[in-house]
Kinemage of the C-alpha trace (Angstrom):
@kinemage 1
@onewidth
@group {chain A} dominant
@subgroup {mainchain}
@vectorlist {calphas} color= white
{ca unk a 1} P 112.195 144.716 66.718
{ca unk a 2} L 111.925 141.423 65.142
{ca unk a 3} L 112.161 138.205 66.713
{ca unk a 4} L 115.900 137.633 65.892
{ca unk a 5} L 117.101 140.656 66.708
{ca unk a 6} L 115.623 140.030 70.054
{ca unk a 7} L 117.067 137.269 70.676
{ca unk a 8} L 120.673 139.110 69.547
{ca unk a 9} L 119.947 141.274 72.830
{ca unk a 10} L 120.274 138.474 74.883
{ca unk a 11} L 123.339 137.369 74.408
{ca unk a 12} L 125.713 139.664 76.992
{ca unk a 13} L 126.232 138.813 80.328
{ca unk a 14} L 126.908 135.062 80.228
{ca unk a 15} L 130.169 133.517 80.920
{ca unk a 16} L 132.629 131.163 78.332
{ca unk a 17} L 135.391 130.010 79.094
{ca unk a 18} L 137.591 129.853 76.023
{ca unk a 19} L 140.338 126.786 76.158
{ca unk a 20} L 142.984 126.618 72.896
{ca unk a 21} L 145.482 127.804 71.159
{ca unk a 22} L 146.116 131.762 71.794
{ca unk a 23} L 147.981 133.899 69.007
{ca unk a 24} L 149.260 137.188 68.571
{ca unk a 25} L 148.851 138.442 64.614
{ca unk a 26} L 151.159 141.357 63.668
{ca unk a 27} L 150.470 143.507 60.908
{ca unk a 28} L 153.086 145.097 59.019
{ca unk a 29} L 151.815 147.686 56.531
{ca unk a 30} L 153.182 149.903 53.951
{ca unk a 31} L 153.097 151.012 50.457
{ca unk a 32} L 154.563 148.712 47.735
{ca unk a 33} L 155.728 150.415 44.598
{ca unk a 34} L 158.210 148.663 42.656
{ca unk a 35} L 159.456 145.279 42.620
{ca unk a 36} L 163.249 144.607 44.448
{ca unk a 37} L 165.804 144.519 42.231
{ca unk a 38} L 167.088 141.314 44.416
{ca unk a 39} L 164.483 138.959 43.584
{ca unk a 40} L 161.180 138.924 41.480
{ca unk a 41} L 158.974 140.580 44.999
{ca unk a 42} L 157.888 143.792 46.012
{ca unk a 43} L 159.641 145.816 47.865
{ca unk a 44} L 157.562 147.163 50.583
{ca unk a 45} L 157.592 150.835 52.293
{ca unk a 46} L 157.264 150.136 56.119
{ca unk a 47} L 154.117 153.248 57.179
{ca unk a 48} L 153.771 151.682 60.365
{ca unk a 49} L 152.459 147.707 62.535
{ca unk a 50} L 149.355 147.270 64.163
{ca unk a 51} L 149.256 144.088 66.524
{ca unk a 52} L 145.133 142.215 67.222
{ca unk a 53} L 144.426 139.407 69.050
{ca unk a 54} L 144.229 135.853 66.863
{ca unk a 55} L 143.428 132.197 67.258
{ca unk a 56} L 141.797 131.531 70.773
{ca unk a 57} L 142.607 135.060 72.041
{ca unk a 58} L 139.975 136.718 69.084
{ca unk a 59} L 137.460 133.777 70.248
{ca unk a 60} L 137.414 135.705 73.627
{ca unk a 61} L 137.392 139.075 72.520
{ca unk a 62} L 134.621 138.160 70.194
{ca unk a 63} L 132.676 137.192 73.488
{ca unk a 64} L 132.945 140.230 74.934
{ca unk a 65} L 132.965 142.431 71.617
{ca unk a 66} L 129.330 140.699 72.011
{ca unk a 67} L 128.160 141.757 75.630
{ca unk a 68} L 129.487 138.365 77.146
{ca unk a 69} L 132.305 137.610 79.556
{ca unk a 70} L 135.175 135.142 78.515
{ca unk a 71} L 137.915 133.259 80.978
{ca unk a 72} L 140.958 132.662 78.569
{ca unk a 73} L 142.898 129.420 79.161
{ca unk a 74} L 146.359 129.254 76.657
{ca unk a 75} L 150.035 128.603 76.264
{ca unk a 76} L 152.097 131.349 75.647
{ca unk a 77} L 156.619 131.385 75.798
{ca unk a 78} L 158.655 133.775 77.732
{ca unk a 79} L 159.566 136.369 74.573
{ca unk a 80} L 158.597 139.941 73.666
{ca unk a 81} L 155.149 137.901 71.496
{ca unk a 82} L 153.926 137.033 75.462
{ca unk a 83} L 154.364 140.355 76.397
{ca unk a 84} L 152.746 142.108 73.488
{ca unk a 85} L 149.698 138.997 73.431
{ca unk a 86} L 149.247 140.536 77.204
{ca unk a 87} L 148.900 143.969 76.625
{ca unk a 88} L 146.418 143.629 73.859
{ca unk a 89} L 144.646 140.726 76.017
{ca unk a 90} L 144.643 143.640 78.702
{ca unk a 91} L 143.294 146.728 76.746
{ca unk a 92} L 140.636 143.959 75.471
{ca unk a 93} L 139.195 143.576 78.747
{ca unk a 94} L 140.261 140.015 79.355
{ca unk a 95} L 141.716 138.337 82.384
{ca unk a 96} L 145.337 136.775 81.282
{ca unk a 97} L 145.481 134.870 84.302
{ca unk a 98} L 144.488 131.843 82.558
{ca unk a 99} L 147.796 131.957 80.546
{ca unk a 100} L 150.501 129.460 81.253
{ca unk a 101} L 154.212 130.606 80.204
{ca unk a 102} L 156.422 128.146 78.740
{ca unk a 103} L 160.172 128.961 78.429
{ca unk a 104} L 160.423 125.738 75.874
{ca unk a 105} L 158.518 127.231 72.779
{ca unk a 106} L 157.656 130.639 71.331
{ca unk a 107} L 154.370 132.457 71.453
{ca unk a 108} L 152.256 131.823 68.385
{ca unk a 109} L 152.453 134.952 66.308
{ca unk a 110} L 151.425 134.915 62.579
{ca unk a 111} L 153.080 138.376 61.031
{ca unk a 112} L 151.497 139.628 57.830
{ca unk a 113} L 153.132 142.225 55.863
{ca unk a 114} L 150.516 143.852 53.969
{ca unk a 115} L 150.095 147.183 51.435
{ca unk a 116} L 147.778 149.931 51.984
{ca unk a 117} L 145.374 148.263 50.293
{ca unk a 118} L 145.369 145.442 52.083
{ca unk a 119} L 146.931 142.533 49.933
{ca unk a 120} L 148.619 140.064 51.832
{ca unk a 121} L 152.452 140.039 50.603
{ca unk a 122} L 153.609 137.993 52.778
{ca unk a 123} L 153.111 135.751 56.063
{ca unk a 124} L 155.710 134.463 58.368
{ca unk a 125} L 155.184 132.185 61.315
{ca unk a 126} L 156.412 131.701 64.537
{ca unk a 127} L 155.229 128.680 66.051
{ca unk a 128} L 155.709 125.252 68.067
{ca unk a 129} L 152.916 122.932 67.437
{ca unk a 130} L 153.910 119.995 69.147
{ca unk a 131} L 151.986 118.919 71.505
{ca unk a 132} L 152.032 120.428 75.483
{ca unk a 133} L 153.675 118.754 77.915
{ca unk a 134} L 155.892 118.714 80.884
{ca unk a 135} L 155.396 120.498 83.817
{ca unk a 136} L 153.081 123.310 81.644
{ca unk a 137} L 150.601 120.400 81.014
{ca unk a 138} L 149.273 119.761 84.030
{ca unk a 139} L 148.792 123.512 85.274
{ca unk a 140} L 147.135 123.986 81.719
{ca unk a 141} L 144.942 121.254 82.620
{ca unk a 142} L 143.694 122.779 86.397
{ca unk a 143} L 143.497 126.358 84.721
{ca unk a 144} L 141.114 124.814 82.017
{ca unk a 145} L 139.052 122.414 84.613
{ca unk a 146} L 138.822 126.287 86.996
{ca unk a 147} L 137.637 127.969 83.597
{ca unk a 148} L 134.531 125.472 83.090
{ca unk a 149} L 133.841 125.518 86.708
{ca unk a 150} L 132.652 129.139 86.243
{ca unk a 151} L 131.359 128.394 83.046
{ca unk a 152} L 127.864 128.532 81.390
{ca unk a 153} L 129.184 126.906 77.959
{ca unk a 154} L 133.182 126.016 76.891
{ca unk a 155} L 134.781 126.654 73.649
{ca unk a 156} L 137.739 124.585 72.712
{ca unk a 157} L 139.168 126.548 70.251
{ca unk a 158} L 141.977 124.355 68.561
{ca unk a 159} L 144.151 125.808 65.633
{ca unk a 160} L 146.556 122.675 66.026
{ca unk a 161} L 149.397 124.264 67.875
{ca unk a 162} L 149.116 122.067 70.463
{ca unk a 163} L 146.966 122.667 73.482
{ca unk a 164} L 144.013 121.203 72.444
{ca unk a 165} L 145.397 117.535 73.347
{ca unk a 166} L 143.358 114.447 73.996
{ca unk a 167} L 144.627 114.906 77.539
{ca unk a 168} L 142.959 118.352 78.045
{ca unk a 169} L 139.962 117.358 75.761
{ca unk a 170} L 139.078 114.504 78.355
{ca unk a 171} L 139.521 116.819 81.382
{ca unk a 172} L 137.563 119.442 79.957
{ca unk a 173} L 135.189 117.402 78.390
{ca unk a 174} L 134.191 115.881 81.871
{ca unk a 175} L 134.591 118.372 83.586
{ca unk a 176} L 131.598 120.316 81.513
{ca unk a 177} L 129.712 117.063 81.786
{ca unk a 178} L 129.589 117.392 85.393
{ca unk a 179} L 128.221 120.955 85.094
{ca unk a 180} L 125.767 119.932 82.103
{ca unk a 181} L 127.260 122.927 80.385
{ca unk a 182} L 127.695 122.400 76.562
{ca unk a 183} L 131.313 121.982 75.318
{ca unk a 184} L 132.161 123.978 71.874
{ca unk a 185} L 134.581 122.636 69.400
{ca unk a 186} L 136.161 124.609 66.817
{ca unk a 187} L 138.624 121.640 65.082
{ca unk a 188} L 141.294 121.757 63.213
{ca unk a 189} L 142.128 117.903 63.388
{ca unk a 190} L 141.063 115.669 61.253
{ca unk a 191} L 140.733 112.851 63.570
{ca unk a 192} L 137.023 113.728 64.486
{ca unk a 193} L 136.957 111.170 67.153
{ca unk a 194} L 139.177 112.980 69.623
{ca unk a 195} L 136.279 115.487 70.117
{ca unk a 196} L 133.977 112.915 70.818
{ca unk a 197} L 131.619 114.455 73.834
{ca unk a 198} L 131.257 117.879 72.699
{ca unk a 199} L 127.849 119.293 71.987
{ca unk a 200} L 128.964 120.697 68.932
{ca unk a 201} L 131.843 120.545 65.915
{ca unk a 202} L 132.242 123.845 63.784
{ca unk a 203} L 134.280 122.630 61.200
{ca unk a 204} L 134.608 124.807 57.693
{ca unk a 205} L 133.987 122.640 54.965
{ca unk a 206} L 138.160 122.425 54.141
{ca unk a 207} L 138.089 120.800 57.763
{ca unk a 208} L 134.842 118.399 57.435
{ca unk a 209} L 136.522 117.332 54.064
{ca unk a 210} L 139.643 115.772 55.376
{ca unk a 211} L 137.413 114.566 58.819
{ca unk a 212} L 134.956 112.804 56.401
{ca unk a 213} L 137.362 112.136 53.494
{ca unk a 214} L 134.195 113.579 51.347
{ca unk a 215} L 134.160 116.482 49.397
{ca unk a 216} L 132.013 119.049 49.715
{ca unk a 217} L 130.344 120.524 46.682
{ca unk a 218} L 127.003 120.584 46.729
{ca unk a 219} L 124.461 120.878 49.764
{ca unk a 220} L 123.587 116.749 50.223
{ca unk a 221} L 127.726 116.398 50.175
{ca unk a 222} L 127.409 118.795 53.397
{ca unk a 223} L 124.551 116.812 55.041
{ca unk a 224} L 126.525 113.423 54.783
{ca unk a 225} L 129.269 115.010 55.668
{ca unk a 226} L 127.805 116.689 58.599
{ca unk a 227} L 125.895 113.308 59.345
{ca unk a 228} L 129.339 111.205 59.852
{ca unk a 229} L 131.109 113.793 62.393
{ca unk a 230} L 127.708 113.909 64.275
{ca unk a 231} L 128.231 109.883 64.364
{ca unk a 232} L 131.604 110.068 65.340
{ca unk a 233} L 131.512 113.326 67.520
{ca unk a 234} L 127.686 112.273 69.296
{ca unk a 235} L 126.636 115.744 69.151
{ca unk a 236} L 125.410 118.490 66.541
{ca unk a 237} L 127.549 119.623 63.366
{ca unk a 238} L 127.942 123.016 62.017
{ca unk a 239} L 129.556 123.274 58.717
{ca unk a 240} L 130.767 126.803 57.953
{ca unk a 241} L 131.033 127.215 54.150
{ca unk a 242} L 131.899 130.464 52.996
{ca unk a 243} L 129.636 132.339 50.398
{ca unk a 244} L 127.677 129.173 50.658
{ca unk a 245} L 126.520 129.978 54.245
{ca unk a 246} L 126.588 127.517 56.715
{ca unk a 247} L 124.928 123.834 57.067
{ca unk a 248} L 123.657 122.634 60.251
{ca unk a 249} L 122.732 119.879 61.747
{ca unk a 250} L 120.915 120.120 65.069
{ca unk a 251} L 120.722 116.632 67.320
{ca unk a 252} L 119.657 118.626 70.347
{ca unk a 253} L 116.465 119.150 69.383
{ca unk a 254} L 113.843 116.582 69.943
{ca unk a 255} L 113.549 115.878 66.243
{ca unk a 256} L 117.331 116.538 64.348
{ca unk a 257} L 117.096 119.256 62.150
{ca unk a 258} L 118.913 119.889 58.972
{ca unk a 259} L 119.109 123.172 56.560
{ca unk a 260} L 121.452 125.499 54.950
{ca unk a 261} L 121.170 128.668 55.763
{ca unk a 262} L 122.530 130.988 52.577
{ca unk a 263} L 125.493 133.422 53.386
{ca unk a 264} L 123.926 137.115 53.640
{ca unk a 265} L 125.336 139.331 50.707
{ca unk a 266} L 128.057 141.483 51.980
{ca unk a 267} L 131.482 142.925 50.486
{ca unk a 268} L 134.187 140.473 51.378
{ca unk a 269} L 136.758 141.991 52.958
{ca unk a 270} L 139.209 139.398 54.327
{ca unk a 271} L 137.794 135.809 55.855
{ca unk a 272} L 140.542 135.463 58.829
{ca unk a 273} L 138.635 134.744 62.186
{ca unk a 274} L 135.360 134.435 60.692
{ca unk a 275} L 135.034 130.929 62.510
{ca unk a 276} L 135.790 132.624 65.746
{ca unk a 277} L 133.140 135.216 65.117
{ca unk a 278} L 130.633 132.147 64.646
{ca unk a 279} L 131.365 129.849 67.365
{ca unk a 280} L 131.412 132.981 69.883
{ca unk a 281} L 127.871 133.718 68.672
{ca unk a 282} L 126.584 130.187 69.143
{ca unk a 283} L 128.381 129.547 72.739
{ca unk a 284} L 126.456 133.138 73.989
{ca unk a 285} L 123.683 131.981 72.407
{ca unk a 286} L 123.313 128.217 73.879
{ca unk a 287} L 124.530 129.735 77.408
{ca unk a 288} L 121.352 131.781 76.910
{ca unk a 289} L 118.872 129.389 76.546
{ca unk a 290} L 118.743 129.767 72.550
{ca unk a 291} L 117.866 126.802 70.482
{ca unk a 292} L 120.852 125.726 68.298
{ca unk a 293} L 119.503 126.436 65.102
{ca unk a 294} L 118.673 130.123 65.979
{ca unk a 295} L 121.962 130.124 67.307
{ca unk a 296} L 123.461 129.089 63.790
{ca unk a 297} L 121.219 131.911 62.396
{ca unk a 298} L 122.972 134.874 64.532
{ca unk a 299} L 126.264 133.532 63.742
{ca unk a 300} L 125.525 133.194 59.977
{ca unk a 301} L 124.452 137.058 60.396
{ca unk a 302} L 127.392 138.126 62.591
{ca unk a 303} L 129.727 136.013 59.865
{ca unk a 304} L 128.682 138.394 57.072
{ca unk a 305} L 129.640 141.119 59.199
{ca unk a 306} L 132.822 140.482 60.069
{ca unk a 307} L 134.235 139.213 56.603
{ca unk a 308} L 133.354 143.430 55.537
{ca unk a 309} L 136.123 144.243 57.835
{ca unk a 310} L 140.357 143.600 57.404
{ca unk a 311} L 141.983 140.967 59.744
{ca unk a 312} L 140.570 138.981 62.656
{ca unk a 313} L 137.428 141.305 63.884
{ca unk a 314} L 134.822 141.362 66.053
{ca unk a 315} L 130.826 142.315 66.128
{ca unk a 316} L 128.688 143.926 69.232
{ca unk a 317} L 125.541 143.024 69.903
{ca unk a 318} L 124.147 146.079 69.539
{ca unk a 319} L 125.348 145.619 65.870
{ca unk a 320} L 124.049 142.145 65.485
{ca unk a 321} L 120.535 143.042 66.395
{ca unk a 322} L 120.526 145.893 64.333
{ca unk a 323} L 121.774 143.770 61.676
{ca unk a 324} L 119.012 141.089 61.917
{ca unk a 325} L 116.218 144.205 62.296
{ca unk a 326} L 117.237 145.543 59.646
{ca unk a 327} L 117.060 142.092 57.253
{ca unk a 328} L 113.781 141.571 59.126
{ca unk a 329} L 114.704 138.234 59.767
{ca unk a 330} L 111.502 137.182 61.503
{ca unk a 331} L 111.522 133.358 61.212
């Protein structure tokens, strides 16, 4: 066993509580074999529709995909997309008490019509992404502040469909500071100073781009631009940066540490949810005791694993470890 993959075994049995933006993705798949005869697109050959949790909903089954145990906190409407988010939420384990129905907006569902061989044809979008409010804001607000009061570490998963509002950024921010657990955010936002508080800011480098107005193209671009959301966030950065690997920057420590850590070789298979894979891996891991950059490690690992597999997708632990034993990642 080597000293990663030991620390991949601790992981389970630690609690997150997952605030932001929960989605329902629907997967239409068939075989496309000619092109329509109404417009220059194929014409597709329905075989059959496979519905997975997305957004803030595959943060939580990541957790417990992992060995961990996740209290869910979204906004969903009053349609057939609730319904269907539920049952999946359901047969993943998950509570979906922490959902609050709004009969104003639709739930978020992202349907994909795909072929066999899994190329994308088509997305459409159902969505509201103005910001919460009314009556639904406030019981958002005490089902987050409940979440992070059973809480060893809170992610604030926002995908900018509006729950993760300065409003419940401050409650749950302070609230966590009360409990000295760390606060997660994966952003979407540019405006990096909205997150200020958290322990941590996973943006991908698309995201740390328009936060920093810098672009990213080389590793010092990543460690200034890191450096700036640290400044305006006061906490650690984690740059995800797709078949570069990851950058991190680590203020937690007692002397800041900065690296890249290389993306591990693996057959790309589709990149959706890869950010939730690596922000459930680092939450488990800080709840645990695990030094942030080992933390950053096991997600890099559990990133590579993920992007082998079609559509937003999870990793065990068991598979983790045996993932870092086998790449005898000692150090």
């Amino acid at each position: 066993m080597t000293r990663l993959g030991h620390l991949a075994r601790q992981l389970g049995d630690r609690r997150v509580a997952v605030i932001g933006d929960v989605m329902l993705d629907h997967f239409v798949v068939g075989r496309a074999e000619r092109l329509s005869p109404e417009a220059p697109v194929p014409v597709v050959r329905f075989d059959r529709e496979d519905f997975r949790l997305g957004g803030a909903a595959n943060v939580a089954n990541n957790l417990v995909a992992l060995g961990g145990r996740a209290s869910l906190v979204g906004l969903v409407g009053d349609d057939e997309g609730a319904a269907e988010l539920g049952r999946q939420i359901e047969a993943a384990g998950l509570d979906r008490g922490g959902l609050v129905g709004d009969r104003t907006r639709p739930t978020t569902r992202k349907t994909r019509v795909v072929t066999e061989r899994n190329q994308q044809v088509v997305r459409i979008d159902r969505e509201d992404d103005s910001d919460v409010s009314g009556a639904a804001l406030p019981d958002l607000t005490a089902r987050a502040e409940s979440a992070v009061d059973a809480a060893d570490a809170v992610i604030l998963s926002d995908y900018r469909k509006g729950v993760v509002t300065p409003p419940v950024i401050a409650a749950v921010i302070a609230r966590a500071a009360k409990r000295r657990v760390p606060v997660l955010v994966d952003p979407k936002v540019p405006d990096a100073d909205r997150y200020r508080g958290a322990a941590l800011v996973t943006p991908n480098h698309h995201e740390a781009e328009l936060m920093t107005g810098r672009r990213i193209r080389a590793a010092g671009d990543a460690r200034d631009a890191a450096r700036t959301i640290a400044d305006r966030t006061g906490g650690s950065v984690i740059i995800t940066w797709g078949e570069h690997g990851i950058w991190v920057l680590d203020r937690s420590a007692s002397t800041p540490v900065e690296a890249a850590l290389p993306a591990v070789a693996r057959e790309v298979a589709d990149v959706t949810g890869a950010g939730d894979t690596v922000i459930a891996v680092i939450a488990l891991a800080l709840a645990a005791g695990i030094p942030l950059f080992d933390a950053a490690r096991l997600a890099n690992l559990a990133a590579g694993l993920v992007v082998a597999r079609f559509g937003p997708a999870s990793v065990t632990g068991e598979e983790l470890a045996a993932a870092a034993d086998a790449l005898k990642l000692e150090v």
